[in-house]
Each structure stands twice: as structure tokens, then as C-alpha cells.
N, C-alpha and C positions, 0 to 999 in steps of 0.2 A: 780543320783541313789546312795543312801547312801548302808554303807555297809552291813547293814542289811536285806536291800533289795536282794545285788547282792550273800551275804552267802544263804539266801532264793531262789533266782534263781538255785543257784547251787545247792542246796539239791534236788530241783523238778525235775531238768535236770537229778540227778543220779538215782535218786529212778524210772522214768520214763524210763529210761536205763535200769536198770537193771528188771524195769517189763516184756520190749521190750526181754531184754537175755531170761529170764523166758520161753517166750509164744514159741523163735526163739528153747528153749531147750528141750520145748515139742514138738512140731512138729517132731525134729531131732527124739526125743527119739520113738515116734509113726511112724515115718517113718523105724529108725535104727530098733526095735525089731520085726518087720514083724508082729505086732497085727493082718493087716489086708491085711494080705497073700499076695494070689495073684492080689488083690484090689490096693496095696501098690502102684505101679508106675501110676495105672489110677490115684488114690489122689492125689497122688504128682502132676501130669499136671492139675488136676483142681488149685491146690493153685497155679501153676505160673503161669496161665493162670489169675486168682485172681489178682495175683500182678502187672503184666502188666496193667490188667483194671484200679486199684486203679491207677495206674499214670495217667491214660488216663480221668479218671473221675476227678483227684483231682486237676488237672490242666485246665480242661476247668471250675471246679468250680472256679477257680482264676478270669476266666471271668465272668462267670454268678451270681457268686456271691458276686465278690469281686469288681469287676470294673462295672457291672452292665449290660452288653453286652450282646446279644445271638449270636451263633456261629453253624452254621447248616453243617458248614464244616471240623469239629476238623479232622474226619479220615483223610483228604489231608493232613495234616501236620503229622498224623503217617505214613502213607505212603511214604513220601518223608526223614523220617527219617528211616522207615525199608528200603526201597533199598539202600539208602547212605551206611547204615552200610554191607547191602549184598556185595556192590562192592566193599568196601573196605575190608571186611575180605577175602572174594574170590580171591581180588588180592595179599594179605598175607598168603595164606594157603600155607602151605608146607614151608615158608620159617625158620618156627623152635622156631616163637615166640609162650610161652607158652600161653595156653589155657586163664587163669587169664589175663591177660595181654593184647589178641585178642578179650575178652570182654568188657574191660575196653574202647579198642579203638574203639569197635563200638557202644560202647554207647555214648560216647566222638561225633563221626561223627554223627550220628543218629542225636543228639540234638542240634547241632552246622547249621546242613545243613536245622532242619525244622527251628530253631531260624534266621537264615538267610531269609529263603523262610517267615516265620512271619514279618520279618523287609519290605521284596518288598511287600507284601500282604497290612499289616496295615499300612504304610505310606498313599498310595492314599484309603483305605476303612474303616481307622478309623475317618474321616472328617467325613461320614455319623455316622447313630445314629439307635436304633431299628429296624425294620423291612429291612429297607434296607439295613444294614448290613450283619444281616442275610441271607440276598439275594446273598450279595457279596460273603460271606464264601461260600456259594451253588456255583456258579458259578466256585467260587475259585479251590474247592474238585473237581468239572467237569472237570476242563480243568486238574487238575492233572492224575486223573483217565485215559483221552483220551489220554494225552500226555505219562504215560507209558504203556497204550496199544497199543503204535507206535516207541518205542524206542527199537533199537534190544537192546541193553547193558540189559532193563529191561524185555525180553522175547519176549516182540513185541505182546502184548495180550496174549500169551502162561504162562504156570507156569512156575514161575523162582523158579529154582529147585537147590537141588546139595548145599547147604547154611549149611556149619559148624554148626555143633547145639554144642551151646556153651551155651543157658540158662538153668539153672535146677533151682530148687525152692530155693536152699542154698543162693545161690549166688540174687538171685532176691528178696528174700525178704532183704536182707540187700540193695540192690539198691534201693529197694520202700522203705525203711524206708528213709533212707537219701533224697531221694527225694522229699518224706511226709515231712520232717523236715526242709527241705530248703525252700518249699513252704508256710510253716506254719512262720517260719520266717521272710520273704516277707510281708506275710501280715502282720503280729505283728510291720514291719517294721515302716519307717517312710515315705517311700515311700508306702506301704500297706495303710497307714492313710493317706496319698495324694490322692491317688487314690477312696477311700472310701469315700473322701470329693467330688470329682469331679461325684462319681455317685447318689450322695444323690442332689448335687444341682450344675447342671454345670454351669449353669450363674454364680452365686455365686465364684465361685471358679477360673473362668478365671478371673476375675472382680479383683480379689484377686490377681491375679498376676501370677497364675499357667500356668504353659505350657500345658496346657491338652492333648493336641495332642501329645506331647511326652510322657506324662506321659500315655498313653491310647497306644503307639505302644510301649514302653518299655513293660508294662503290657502283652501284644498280643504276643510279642515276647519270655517272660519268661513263656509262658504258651503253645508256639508252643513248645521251647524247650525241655519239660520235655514230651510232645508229642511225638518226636522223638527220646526220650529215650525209650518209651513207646513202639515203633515202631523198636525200633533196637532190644528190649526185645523177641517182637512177632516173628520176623524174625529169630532171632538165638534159639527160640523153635518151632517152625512148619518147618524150612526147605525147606519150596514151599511159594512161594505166588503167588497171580495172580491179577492185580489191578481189576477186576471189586469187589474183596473180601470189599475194602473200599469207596464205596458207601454211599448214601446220609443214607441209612435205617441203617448202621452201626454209623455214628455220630449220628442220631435219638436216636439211643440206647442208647449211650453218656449220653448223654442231659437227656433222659429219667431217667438215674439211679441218675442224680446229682438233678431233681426236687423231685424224688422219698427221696432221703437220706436228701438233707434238702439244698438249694442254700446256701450260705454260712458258712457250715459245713464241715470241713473236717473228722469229726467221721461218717459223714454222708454219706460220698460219699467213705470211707470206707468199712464200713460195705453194703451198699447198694450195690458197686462193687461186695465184694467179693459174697454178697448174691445171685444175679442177673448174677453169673458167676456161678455159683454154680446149678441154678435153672434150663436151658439149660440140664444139664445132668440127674437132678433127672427127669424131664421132656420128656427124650427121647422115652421112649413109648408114647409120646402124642407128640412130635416136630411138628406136626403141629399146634397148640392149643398155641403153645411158646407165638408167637406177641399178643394173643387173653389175655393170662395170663397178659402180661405186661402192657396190654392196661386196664385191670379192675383194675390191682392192680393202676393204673396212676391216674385213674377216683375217686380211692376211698378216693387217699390219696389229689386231688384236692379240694375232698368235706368235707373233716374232717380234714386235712392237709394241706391246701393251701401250707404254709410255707416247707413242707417236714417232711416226718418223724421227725427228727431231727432240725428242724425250724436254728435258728447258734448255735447250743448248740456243747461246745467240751467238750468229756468227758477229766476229770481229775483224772489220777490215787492220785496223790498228794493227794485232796480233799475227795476224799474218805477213803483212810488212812487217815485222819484228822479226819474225821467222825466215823469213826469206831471207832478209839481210843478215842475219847469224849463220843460216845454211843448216836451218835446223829442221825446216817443214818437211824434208824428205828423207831424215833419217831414220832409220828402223824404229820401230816403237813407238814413235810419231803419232801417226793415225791413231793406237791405240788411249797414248796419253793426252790425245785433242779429244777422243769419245769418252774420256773421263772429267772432260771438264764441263759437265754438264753446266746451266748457268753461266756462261761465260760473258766478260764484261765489257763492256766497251772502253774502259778506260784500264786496262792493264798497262 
């Protein structure tokens, strides 16, 4: 990488930054001046509510659409990362360590104990391949589900209650950006392009010399991880959980919002999380009709969308600032040669 390159990197990484400050400065500021009164604290738990999903979606996209896997059991691994972090803050409360610090650590365990539970998981069920896979992760989320509906420590089937509420939206969305950031990395990696070769043509690629198997639980395990971030997130803003909450129709959702946004996009599974998190509430006079909405908006975007809304396309702030200041984002054929640029870079 020449230096013109890595001076260019770093202009995209700050101007990208400092867009991130911008959007993190309006929220604050829409939150801070009470615009919307007595509204103000429901919004606020929709957007961290938002921000927990975007981890939860933008990490099982790592699988679906990075590694090329399907995964019908992501909630077991948030699960196993929200009670970690439950027992562990619960057996630190009161001892005087600050608020900041008692979050840090259960996000820390959260994602360490599903990244662990990812490493026993995908050793013996990343050998298999498509559908049985699938199967495995099913099975997988079942027995976690059964086993903390029997474990007194995690209620014994009862809501485990009594849970430090330590997330609010300030703090979470700076955990989902870094998150976002670290995943997006991954892939751009060079392990990211290992693994992106091994699901374009896995013969090809063992043949080649790769370890696939390891490359395919390293991947499994970097994407349980951020799962259990995910899951320490949810736990330390709801304050009750109760396992049958992370059920097979819960990862369905998952899955749902990352075909929906676009399999290998993470603008996609962005904006689709927070949408789709968002939808549940505006939808509460109809909560029944919820799964029915989800299921038409699935069907529509199967048949005009195969690919996802967002097919790999990542927006770039960079690039648009480029465009603007040339006078080029509005000229004819525009639109057409920005939906051509599927995969698009942050660093153009």
C-alpha cells in the first residue's frame, strides 16, 4: 500500500467519523431538548433496542453472507451471552465498581462465553454444509433454550429478574458502531477474503491449500461473539429475561431482516434491523398482523429482490462527498451506475 493510498484511507476513516459524530450529535440533541416530550424515553428504547439488533443481524450476516452458511440458531448464542453477562454483573453489584466499567465487563463476558460456546458448536457442525447445518444450529438453540429452562442459577424456566440496567442508547450506540466497524474490517480482511474464497468454490480453495475448517469455525466463532455482545446489550436493558424469549421464531427473525437488507451488506442489515425494529411499535395496534407484515414484505422483496434490498452494496459517505462536489450524484445515469456498484468501498 503506497502512501497515497494509506493518506486516502485515512481521509475516509475521518470524514466517516466525523459523519458517525454528526448523526450520534443529533440523536443526543433530539433526545437532550425534550422535542418529543413525553415520547422521549419510549424513542430512546426503540433506538437501543435498534442497536442491539444491528449487532445481532450484522454478525449472523458475517455468516450468511460472508462465509455463505445459514444459521437457524443465532438466538442460542445471544442467549448464552445475555445470562453470562447477567451473572456476572449480578455477582458485582454493590461491590462499588462504576456503572461504565460494569458495562464494559459484561459485554466483555457476553461475547467471550458465546465465542467459546461458537468454538464447541462449530468444531463438530461446521464439517457439514447447507441444510444440515442449519439443522445443527436448530438443534443447537434447542438444547440451550431447555438447558437454561433447568438451571436454577438461570431461573429454572422462571424470569430472571433483578438485572442492573446498565444499557441506554448513549453508550450502545457507540458499542454498535465499533462493532459495525470491527466486522466490516474482518471482512475487508484477509481472512474476510479467505473465507469469501472458500464459499464461492470450496473444492477449489481446500485443493489450494486452505484450512477450511478452521477458517469456517474461526468465522462461526467471530460472529457468535458479537452475538453475545448483542445479548449482554439486551440483558442489561430489559432487566428480566426468560429463555423460552430466544426461540427458533426469534433467530427466524434474524435471518429474516439479513435476507430482507441484502446478504452481504452491512448497510443492509443496518438499516433493515433498525427498520424492522422500529416496525413492531408503529404496528402495535395491529401486533397481531406483525409476522403477516414480515412475511409479505419477505415474499416481495424475494420476487423483485432476490439479492436484498441492498443486494452487497455499502453505502459510502466518502463517495458521495465526491459526487456532490464534482456535480455528478444528479446527473442522468447516476442512480443507475451507483446500483451497479454493488460492493462498494469505503475507501474510494
Amino acid at each position: 500500500m503506497n502512501a497515497n493510498t494509506k493518506k486516502s484511507n485515512l481521509i475516509a476513516y475521518l470524514i466517516n467519523f466525523i459523519g458517525i459524530l454528526l448523526l450520534f450529535l443529533a440523536f443526543t440533541g433530539l433526545f437532550k431538548s425534550n422535542l418529543l416530550g413525553a415520547r422521549t424515553s419510549y424513542i430512546m428504547g426503540i433506538c437501543t433496542t435498534a442497536c442491539y439488533t444491528i449487532i445481532m443481524v450484522a454478525s449472523l450476516n458475517v455468516l450468511v453472507g460472508v462465509m455463505g452458511e445459514f444459521s437457524l440458531g443465532h438466538a442460542g448464542f445471544m442467549s448464552v451471552g445475555a445470562y453470562a453477562s447477567a451473572i456476572v454483573t449480578n455477582a458485582l453489584a454493590g461491590s462499588g465498581i462504576p456503572a461504565i466499567l460494569l458495562f464494559i465487563i459484561a459485554l466483555i463476558t457476553g461475547g467471550i462465553a458465546s465465542g467459546i460456546t461458537g468454538i464447541l458448536v462449530g468444531i463438530p457442525a461446521l464439517r457439514l454444509r447447507g441444510d444440515y447445518l442449519a439443522i445443527v444450529t436448530v438443534a443447537f438453540a434447542e438444547i440451550i433454550r431447555v438447558a437454561f429452562c433447568n438451571f436454577e442459577i438461570t431461573g429454572g424456566g422462571r424470569t430472571m429478574s433483578g438485572i442492573t440496567k446498565l444499557s441506554n442508547f448513549y453508550w450502545c450506540f457507540w458499542v454498535t458502531v465499533v462493532c459495525i466497524t470491527v466486522m466490516y474490517m474482518f471482512v475487508r480482511s484477509r481472512f474476510g477474503r479467505t473465507v469469501k474464497a472458500i464459499r464461492e468454490d470450496y473444492i477449489a480453495a481446500s485443493a489450494s491449500g486452505v484450512n477450511v475448517t478452521f477458517y469456517k469455525v474461526m468465522t462461526f466463532t467471530f460472529s457468535a461473539f458479537f452475538a453475545g455482545v448483542a445479548g449482554a446489550m439486551y440483558a442489561h436493558y430489559m432487566t428480566a429475561m426468560i429463555p423460552t424469549n430466544f426461540n427458533f421464531n426469534y433467530s427466524a427473525e434474524f435471518l429474516t431482516e439479513v435476507i430482507i437488507g441484502g446478504t452481504g451488506s452491512f448497510t443492509g442489515s443496518i438499516i433493515g434491523a433498525a427498520f424492522l425494529s422500529a416496525l413492531p411499535e408503529a404496528m402495535r395496534q395491529f401486533s397481531i398482523y406483525r409476522m403477516l407484515a414480515y412475511s409479505i414484505v419477505l415474499v416481495l422483496v424475494m420476487i423483485f429482490r432476490p439479492g436484498g434490498i441492498f443486494g452487497t452494496y455499502e453505502f459510502s459517505l466518502t463517495r458521495v462527498l465526491k459526487r456532490l462536489v464534482s456535480g455528478d450524484l444528479f446527473k442522468p445515469g447516476k442512480k443507475k451506475a451507483l446500483a451497479a456498484q454493488a460492493g462498494g468501498d469505503i475507501h474510494e
